[in-house]
C-alpha positions as CSV (number, residue, x, y, z in Angstrom):
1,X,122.1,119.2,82.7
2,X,119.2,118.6,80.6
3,X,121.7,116.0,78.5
4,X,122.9,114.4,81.7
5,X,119.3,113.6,82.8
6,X,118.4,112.1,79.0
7,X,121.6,110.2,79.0
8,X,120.3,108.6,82.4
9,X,117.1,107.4,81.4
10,X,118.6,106.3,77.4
11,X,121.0,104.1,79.5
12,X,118.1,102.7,81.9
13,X,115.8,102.7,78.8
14,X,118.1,100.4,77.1
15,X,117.2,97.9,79.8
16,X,114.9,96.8,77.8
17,X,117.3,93.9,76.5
18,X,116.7,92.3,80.0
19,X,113.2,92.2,79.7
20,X,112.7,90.5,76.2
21,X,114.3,87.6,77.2
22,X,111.9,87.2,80.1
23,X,109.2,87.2,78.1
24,X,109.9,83.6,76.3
25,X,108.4,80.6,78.3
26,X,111.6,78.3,77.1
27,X,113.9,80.4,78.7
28,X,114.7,80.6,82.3
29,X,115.8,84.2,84.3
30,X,117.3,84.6,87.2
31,X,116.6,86.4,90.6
32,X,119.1,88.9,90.1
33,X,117.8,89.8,86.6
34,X,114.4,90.3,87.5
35,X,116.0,91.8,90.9
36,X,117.7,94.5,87.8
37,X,114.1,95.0,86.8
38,X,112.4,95.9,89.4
39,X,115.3,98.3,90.2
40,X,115.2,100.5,87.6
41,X,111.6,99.9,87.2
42,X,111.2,101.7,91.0
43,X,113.7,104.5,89.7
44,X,111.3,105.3,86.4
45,X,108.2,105.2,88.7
46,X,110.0,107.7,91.2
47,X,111.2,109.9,89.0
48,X,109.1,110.4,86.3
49,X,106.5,110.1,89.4
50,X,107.9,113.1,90.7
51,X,108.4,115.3,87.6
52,X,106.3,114.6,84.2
53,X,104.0,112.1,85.6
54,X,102.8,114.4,88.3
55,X,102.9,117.9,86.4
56,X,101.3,116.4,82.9
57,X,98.5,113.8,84.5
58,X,98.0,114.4,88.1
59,X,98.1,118.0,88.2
60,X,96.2,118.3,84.3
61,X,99.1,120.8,83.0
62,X,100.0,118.9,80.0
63,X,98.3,118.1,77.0
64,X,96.8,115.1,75.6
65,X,100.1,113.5,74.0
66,X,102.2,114.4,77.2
67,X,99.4,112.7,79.6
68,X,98.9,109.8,77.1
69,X,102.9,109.2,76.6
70,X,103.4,109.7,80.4
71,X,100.8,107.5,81.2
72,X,102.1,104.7,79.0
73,X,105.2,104.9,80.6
74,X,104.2,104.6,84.1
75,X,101.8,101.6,83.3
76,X,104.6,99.5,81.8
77,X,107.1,100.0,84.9
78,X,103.7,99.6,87.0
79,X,103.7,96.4,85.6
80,X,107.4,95.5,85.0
81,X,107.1,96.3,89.1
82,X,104.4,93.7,89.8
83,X,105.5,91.1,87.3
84,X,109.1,91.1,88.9
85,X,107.9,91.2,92.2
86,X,105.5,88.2,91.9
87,X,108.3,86.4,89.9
88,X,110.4,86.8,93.0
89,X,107.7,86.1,96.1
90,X,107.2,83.3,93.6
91,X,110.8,81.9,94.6
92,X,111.0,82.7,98.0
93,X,112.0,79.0,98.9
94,X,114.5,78.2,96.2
95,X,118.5,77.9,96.6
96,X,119.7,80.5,94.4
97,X,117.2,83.2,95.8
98,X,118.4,86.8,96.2
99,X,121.4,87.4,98.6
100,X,121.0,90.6,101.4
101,X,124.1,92.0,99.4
102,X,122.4,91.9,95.8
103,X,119.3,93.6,97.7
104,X,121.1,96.1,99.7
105,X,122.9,96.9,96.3
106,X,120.0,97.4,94.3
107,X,118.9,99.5,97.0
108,X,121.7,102.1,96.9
109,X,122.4,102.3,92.8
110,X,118.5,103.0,93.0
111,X,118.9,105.9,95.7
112,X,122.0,106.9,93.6
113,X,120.0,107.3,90.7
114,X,117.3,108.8,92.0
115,X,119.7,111.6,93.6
116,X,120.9,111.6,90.4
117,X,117.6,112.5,88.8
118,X,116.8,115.1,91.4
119,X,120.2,117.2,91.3
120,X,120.0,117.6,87.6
């Protein structure tokens, strides 16, 4: 189970490669990228919320490394959250906004994983 759960976050990890490109002023994204982003960002908030983040920093059971490492982690998909969110209210008004299907999808593959994350 343990490798099922690591494969999980290696594959969402990797979604790194959406991000880099985001990054570079000369380059334009697209709703449903940053719609990708905040996705699995919400997924690594909730739960690594609900296992290491809580038992290493909340709760003071782990030590320094673990709290600094989990604390890291959470601050980057803090702020992958935000930047992805304000990227979006930002284009509210614009043709090729988000669809009510693209939503509703990211909303089930993020409860999928998040059952996912618990079961195992």
């Amino acid at each position: 189970m343990l490798l099922l759960v690591q494969a999980v976050f290696s594959v969402t990890e990797m979604s790194s490669c959406l991000i880099v490109p985001v990054c570079d002023v000369s380059r334009s994204t697209t709703p449903q990228r940053s719609l990708i982003i905040l996705t699995l960002a919400l997924f690594h908030i909730i739960s690594a919320g609900y296992d290491q983040f809580a038992e290493h920093v909340l709760m003071g059971g782990g030590a320094w490394h673990q709290r600094s490492r989990d604390l890291a982690f959470m601050a980057v998909d803090v702020l992958h959250v935000v930047m992805a969110t304000c990227w979006l209210r930002g284009r509210r008004s614009r043709d090729d906004d988000v669809t009510r299907d693209e939503l509703l999808l990211c909303v089930v593959c993020l409860l999928l994983l998040c059952v996912l994350a618990l079961v195992t």
